[in-house]
Every structure is written in C-alpha cells, then in structure tokens.
C-alpha positions, 0 to 999 in steps of 0.5 A: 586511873580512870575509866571509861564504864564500857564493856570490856571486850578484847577489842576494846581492851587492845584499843586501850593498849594502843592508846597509851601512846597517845601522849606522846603522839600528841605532842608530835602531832601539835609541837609547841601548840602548831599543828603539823599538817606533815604529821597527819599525813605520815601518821594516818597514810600509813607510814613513809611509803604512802608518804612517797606515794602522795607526793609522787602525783602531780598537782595536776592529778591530785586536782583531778583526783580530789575533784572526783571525789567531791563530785561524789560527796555532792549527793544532789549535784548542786555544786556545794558540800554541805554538813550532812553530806560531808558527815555522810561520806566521812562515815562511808570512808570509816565503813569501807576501810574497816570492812578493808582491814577485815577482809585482809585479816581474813587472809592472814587468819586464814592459814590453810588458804581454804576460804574460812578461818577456824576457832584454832587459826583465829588463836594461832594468829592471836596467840600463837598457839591453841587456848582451850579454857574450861567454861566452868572453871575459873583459875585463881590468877586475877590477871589470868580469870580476867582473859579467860573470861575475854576469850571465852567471850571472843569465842561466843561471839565466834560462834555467833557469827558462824551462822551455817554452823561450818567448821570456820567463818567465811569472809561475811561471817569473819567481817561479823565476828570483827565487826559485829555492830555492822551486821544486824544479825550480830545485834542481839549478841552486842545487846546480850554480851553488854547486859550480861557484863553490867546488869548486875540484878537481872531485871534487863536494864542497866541502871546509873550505878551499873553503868559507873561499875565499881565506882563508889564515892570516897566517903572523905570526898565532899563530891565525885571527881571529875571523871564521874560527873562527866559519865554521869552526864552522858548517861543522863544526857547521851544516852538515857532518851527517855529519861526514866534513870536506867538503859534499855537495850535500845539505849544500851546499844547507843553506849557500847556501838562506837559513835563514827556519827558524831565524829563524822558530825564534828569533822564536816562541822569543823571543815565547813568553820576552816574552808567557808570563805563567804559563811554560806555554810556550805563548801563549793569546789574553789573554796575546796581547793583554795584549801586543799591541804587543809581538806587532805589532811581531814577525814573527808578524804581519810588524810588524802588516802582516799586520792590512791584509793580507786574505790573512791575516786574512781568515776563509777563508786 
C-alpha cells in the first residue's frame, strides 16, 4: 500500500476512510468506459430526494435559474466565461458549501442548544462518549498510541480555535476548528501542527527524506517505485519554489492546505475543451445552454445543486 507523506490529522485520516469505496464508485460513475451523466447527479446531489427535486423544475425555470448563475460567473459583464473566471466561482462554491456543512455540524454538535459546542459535545458526537487521554502517557496498543496521539492533536486544535478562552467554540470558532486552512488565525497552528509531525531534526524545514516519512528504498531494488518518484516530483516541482531541497513553512503550507485551485483550474479548463464550440476559449451563454447537461453535471454549478441553492442563483448573491 502507498502512501500519500501528508500530515496525518483525523480529518484526513476519515477521508482515507471514505475513499476505499472509490474503486467501486468508479466503476458505477463510468460502466464500461461511458460516463453516466445520471450518476453524477445522484451521487453529488446528495441522494434520490435532491434527484427528485431537479427533475421537478421545469425547463423553463432551470434556463431561468442557470442563466442567473452565469450572469453571475461573468465578473466584467461582457457576455463570455473565461477560465479564470469559471476557476473563481468553482472555488467560491467548494468555500460556500464547506462553510454549509460546518455551520450544520455546528447544530448537531451542539447538544445543549446554547450556542457554543464544548470539548465533551464535540466527543460525544464523535465518539459517543468523553475521551480523556493523559498527554504524557503513552499506551502500548500501536493502534490505540496512533489515536490518542490524533485526538490529542484534534484537542489542540480545539483549543486554538477557541480564541475568547469560553467554555465552548461558537459557530466562527467551530468553522475554524473544522477548517482551519480558511482562517488566517489558524495558520500558524497548520504550519506548527505539520512541522512538529515531519521535521524530525528540528531545524525548521521539512527536507526530502522527511517528506517521504518512513520510506526507505529496497536494498534488492534497482530503483524506487513508482509511487516515490512521483512524491519526489511534486516535492521538487510543486512544492519546493526556491528550490533549495527542503520546505519552508511557506512552502510547507502549499503540502498540507488542500489545493481546491488547481482542481477549480482543471474544471473550468476542462468545460472551456467540451463547450467551446467557435475555439475562442471563452463560453458565451448559447454555447452554455447548447450544453447544459453537460454544464450541470460539472462543478461550476456543483452537479446542478447550486439551481436549488438560492445563495447562488438568487439576483442579489
């Protein structure tokens, strides 16, 4: 098995969980090599309800709706999308619906309705029940050190984001505790968090050999595997800038911050490929709806979810 050399936060650690399914996901979303249009829809609606709900508009209101929200990509009003602008409004939508799903993870962690969730509502959600491990102690279950070791991370960070020192985080701090990559007091944590996981001699930079962790090469192998050259390449090539072989907490930051630019990047890039129909690079509001389906089963309108989301399509956003 291979691994990606990442912090291991608990939130990532959950994504890996969630992620062995893809295999089979894959092939539901492309049976036999042809892509399943219908699947995006189920799959990133959110289930057969929000299904039900987008074939219940009519055409006429899903022209109306989708030409509001192109209006809306279009930042100088000269009729066209470009890439930039279509990347813009694609990362726009990834911040507004994980900001969404914080703030109703905020409800549901907040088990006393009073506003704030403590250190104990946010183990009672999690776990059912209140962990308390001793920060000096370390227990001798590898399995068992490895999540008292995260959940003493996931409690710092908690900390962190508590900045009035209450007995719980409000909802600002609850988003920052969640999503700390979006909150420029939370930086430091992420650079801190990420320097104490890899930088093994202290000197404040995360080296080569640090990034790759425990890889060492097989002594019988004529070269690394395959998995290793490619971590060696985006070290080297995505994120070492200055080139001078370690990451500084600048660059570090680049590794461990997920990148929702470089996809946002390749969908509008991608969209432009599909939907150009004259290879001006650019998408007018015909050629849009010439390929509508196409468009709603992209993420410039996160799978036509943003067409029930009035944030979005509303005239005032």
């Amino acid at each position: 098995m291979q691994l990606d050399p990442r912090p291991a936060t608990l939130g990532l650690l959950l994504l890996c969980a969630a992620a062995a399914g893809a295999g089979e996901a894959e092939e539901l979303h492309y049976r036999q090599g042809e892509h399943r249009a219908d699947y995006d829809r189920e799959a990133v609606l959110g289930g057969q309800e929000e299904v039900d709900e987008y074939v219940k508009l009519s055409p006429e209101e899903q022209h109306k709706r989708l030409k509001s929200i192109i209006k809306k990509i279009d930042l100088d009003s000269d009729g066209f999308l470009t890439e930039s602008e279509l990347s813009s409004w694609i990362q726009m939508s990834f911040k507004h619906y994980a900001m969404q799903e914080a703030k109703q993870q905020f409800i549901e962690y907040d088990k006393n309705n009073d506003g704030s969730v403590s250190w104990d509502e946010y183990n009672i959600q999690m776990y059912d029940r209140v962990i308390d491990f001793d920060e000096n102690t370390a227990l001798d279950d590898a399995e068992e050190e490895s999540f008292r070791q995260l959940h003493l991370k996931d409690k710092k960070r908690f900390e962190k984001a508590n900045q009035d020192s209450g007995p719980g985080l409000n909802l600002e701090e609850f988003i920052a505790f969640e999503h700390p990559e979006e909150v420029d007091y939370m930086t430091e944590f992420v650079i801190q968090e990420a320097l104490e996981e890899h930088d093994k001699n202290g000197d404040g930079f995360v080296s080569l050999e640090e990034f790759l962790g425990d890889y060492r090469r097989d002594p019988t192998a004529n070269e690394d595997p395959e998995w290793i050259l490619v971590e060696k390449d985006r070290f080297m090539n995505d994120y070492d800038r200055d080139a001078d072989g370690r990451l500084d907490p600048q660059e570090l930051l680049s590794w461990v911050v997920p990148n929702n630019q470089g996809i946002a990047q390749e969908e509008a890039l991608h969209l432009i490929d599909e939907m150009d129909l004259n290879s001006d690079r650019k998408l007018s509001e015909e050629e849009i709806l010439e390929n509508q389906d196409l468009f709603l089963t992209s993420e410039a309108t996160d799978y036509g979810r943003q067409l029930h989301d009035e944030y979005f399509y509303h005239d005032e956003l």
